[in-house]
C-alpha positions in Angstrom: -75.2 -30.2 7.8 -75.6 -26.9 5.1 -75.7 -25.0 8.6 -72.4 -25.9 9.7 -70.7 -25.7 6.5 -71.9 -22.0 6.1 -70.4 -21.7 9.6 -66.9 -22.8 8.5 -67.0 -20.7 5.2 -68.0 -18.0 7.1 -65.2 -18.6 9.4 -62.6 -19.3 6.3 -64.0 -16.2 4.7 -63.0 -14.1 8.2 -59.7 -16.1 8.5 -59.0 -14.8 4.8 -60.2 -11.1 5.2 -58.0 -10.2 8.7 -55.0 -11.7 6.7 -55.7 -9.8 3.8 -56.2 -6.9 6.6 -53.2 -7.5 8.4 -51.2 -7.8 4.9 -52.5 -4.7 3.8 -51.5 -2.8 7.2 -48.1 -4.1 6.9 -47.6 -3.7 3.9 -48.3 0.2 4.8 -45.9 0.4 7.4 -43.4 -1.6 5.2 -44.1 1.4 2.6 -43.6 4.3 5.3 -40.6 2.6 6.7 -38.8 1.8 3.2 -39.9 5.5 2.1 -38.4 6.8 5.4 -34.8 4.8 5.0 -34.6 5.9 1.3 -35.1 9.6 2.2 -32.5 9.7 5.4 -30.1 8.0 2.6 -30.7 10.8 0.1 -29.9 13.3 2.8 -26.6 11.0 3.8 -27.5 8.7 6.4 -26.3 5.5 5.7 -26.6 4.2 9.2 -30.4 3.9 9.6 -31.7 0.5 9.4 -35.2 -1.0 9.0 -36.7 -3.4 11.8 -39.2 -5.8 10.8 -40.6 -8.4 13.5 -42.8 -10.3 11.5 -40.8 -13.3 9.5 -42.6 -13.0 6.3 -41.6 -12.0 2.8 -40.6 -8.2 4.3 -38.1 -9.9 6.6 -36.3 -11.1 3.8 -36.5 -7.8 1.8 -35.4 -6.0 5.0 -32.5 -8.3 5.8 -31.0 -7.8 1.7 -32.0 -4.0 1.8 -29.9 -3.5 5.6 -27.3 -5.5 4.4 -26.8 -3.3 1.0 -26.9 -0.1 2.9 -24.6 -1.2 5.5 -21.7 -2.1 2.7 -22.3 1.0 1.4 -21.5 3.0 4.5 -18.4 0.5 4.9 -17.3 2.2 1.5 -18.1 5.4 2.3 -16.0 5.2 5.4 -13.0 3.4 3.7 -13.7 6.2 0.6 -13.3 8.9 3.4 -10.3 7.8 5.4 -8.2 6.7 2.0 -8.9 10.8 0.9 -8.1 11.9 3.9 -5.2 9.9 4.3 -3.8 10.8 0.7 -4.1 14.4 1.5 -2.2 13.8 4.1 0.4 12.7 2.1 0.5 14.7 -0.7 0.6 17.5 1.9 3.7 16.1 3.3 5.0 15.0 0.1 4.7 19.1 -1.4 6.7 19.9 2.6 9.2 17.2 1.8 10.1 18.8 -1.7 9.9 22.4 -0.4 12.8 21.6 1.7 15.5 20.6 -0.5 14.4 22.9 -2.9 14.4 25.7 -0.6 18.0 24.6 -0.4 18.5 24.4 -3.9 17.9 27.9 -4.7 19.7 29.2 -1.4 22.9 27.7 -3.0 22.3 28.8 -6.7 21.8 32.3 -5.4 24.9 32.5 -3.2 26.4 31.0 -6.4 25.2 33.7 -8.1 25.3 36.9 -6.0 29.0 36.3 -4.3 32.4 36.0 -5.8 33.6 32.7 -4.5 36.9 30.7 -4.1 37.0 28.1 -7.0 36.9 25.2 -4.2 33.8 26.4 -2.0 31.9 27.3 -5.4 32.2 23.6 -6.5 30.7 22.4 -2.7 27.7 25.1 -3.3 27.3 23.2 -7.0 27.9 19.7 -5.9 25.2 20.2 -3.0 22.6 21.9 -5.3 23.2 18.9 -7.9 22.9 16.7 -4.5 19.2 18.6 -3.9 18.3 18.4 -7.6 18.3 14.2 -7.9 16.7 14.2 -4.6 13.6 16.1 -5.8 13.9 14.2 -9.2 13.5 11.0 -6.8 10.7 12.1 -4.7 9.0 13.3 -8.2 9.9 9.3 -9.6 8.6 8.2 -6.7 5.8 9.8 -6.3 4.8 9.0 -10.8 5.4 5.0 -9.9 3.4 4.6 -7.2 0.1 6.3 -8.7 0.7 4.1 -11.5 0.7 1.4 -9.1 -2.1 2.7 -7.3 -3.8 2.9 -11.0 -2.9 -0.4 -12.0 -0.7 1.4 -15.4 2.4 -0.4 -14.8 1.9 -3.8 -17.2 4.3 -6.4 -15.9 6.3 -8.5 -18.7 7.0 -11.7 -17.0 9.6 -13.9 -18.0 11.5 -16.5 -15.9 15.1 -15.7 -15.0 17.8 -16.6 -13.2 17.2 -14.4 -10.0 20.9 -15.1 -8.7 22.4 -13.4 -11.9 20.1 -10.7 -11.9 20.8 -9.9 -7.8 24.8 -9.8 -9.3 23.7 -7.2 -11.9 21.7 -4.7 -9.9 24.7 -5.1 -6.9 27.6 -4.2 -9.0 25.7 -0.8 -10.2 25.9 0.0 -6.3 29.5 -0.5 -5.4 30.8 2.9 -5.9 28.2 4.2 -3.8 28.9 1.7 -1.6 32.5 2.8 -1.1 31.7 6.7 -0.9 29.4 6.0 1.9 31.6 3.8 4.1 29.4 0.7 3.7 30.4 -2.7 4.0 28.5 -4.6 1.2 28.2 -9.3 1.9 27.0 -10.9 -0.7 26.1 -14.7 -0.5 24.2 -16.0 -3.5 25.0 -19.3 -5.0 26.8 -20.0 -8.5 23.9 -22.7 -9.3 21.4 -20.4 -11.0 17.6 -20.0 -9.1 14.6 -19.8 -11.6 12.0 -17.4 -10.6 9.4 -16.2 -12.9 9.9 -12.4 -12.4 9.5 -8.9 -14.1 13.0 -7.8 -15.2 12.2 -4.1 -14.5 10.0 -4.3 -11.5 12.5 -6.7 -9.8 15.8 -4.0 -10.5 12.9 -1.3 -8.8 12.6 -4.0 -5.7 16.3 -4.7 -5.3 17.2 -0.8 -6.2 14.3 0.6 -3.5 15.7 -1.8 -0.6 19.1 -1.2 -1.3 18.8 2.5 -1.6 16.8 2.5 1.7 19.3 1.1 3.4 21.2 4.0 2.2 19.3 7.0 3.0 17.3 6.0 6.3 19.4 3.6 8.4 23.0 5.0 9.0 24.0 1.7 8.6 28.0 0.6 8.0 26.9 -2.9 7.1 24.9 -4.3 4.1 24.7 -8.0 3.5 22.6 -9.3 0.3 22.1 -12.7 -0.1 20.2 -15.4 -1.7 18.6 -19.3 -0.4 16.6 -22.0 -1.4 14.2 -23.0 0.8 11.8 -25.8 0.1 9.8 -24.5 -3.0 10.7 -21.1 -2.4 13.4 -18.7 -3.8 14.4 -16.3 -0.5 15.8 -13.1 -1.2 17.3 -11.3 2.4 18.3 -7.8 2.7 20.2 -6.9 5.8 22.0 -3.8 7.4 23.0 -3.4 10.7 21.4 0.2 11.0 19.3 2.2 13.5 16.5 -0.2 13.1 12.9 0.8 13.7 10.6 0.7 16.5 8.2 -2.5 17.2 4.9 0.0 17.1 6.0 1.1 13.3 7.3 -2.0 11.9 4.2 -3.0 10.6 3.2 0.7 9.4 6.4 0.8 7.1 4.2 -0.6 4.1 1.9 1.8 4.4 2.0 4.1 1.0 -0.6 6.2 3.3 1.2 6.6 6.6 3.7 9.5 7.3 4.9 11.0 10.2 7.3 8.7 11.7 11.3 9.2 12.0 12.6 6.2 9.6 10.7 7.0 6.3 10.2 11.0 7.1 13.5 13.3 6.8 15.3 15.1 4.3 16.4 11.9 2.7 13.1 10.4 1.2 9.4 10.3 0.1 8.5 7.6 2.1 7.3 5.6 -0.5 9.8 3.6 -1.6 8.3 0.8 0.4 5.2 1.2 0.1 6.5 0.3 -3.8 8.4 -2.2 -3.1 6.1 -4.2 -1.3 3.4 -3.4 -4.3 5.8 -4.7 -6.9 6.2 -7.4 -4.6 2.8 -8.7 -4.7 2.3 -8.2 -8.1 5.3 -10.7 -9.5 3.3 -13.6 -6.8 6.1 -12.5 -4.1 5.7 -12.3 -0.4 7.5 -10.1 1.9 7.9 -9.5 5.9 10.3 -7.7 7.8 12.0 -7.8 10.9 13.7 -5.1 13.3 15.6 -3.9 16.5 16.2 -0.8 18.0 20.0 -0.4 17.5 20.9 -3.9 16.0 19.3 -3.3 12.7 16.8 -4.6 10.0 16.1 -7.2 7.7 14.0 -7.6 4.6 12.9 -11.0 3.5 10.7 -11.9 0.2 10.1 -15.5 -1.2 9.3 -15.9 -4.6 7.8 -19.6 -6.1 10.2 -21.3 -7.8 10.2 -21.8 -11.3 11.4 -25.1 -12.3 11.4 -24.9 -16.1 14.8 -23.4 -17.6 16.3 -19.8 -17.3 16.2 -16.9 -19.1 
């Protein structure tokens, strides 16, 4: 009997020394391994991984430690392409205000230099003053939407009556309206829509769209208007412009893409979207837009609407 008990401690005792053996080797290799993933991460390499067969406590360690250092190249890759991408802008924004200021000092010099009839002098001024607020706007622009981007501009939200607001920000265009040959609708309702909004942010929305439709669409027609639909305030802006093509109508948004005909010319940043859409998101809004070649586009946001009394 005390002969085959010293048998199975023996055997318990060998059972226990090859694990201890075995948990000692691994965790050796584990050590190399972990040692040899820190090191190609100090020199960059965020796309090794470790293997680990064995389902033990190292498995788990190795899963958590892959999974960290995956994420991390994620954001090093997102990092990359959103610096790259702002270059990219801010090297097309610095072309886009060369241009009309290249312009700009063409005209002031003829203005200056040569004796001119009273008449073609004031076309010289009236198209360097013309130049001027463009590269004030691109500057404006270009201010707003790195606050944005910084999360600087503190909203102040109050809940209006969006209807009378829509009337106050329209009237300011009218003139313009008239000089450029556009045909403004209007259809918003008497009954006044509560919408809990940012006064200023939603004049920037309203102004943005509007003066989009302006600069970028050659458009004769404008038509603003105004519906309720189920629990939702719909605000549609409408002109009966160029349009854009299918392939950049979803790229339009994009404070980071540049290159494409509708948003880059003489007549803008290419950002006024990109704001727009921002500001939109930030008052709880929603926004979509739809387009044809040669028939023209249309904006559409939804606010929530506020049932509690108007400001």
């Amino acid at each position: 009997m005390i002969y085959y008990i010293c048998i199975l401690l023996f055997v318990i005792v060998m059972i226990l020394a090859v694990q201890l053996f075995l948990q000692k080797r691994n965790e050796k290799i584990f050590k190399v391994k972990l040692s040899n993933m820190v090191s190609e991460i100090q020199n960059g390499n965020l796309s090794i991984r470790m293997i680990c067969k064995s389902n033990n406590a190292f498995s788990e360690f190795t899963y958590y430690m892959n999974e960290i250092v995956s994420e991390c190249e994620k954001c090093l890759i997102q990092t990359r392409r959103i610096e790259r991408a702002q270059k990219e802008l801010l090297t097309g924004l610095s072309h886009d205000i060369k241009t009309p200021l290249t312009t700009l000092l063409g005209y002031l010099e003829i203005i200056n230099r040569d004796k001119l009839e009273p008449q073609k002098r004031k076309d010289y001024l009236n198209i360097a003053c013309n130049k001027t607020y463009l590269i004030k706007d691109y500057i404006n622009n270009l201010f707003e939407w790195f606050q944005l981007s910084l999360k600087e501009d503190v909203l102040q939200i109050s809940t209006y009556d969006i209807n009378e607001l829509t009337r106050e920000i329209i009237v300011t265009w009218l003139p313009q309206c008239e000089k450029n040959n556009l045909e403004l609708e209007v259809f918003i309702p008497d009954a006044a829509y509560c919408v809990k909004l940012d006064k200023g942010a939603y004049s920037r929305i309203l102004n943005n769209l509007i003066q989009n439709v302006m600069m970028h669409s050659n458009a004769t027609l404008l038509s603003i208007g105004i519906v309720k639909e189920n629990n939702d305030i719909n605000l549609t802006v409408y002109d009966n412009g160029e349009g854009i093509a299918p392939d950049k109508v979803t790229l339009i948004f994009d404070r980071l893409y540049q290159g494409h005909e509708y948003m880059n010319n003489d007549n803008g940043s290419g950002l006024g979207l990109a704001i727009v859409k921002e500001l939109v998101e930030n008052l709880n809004g929603r926004i979509s837009v739809q387009s044809k070649i040669h028939e023209g586009t249309s904006f559409l946001i939804k606010w929530p609407e506020h049932y509690k009394s108007c400001l």
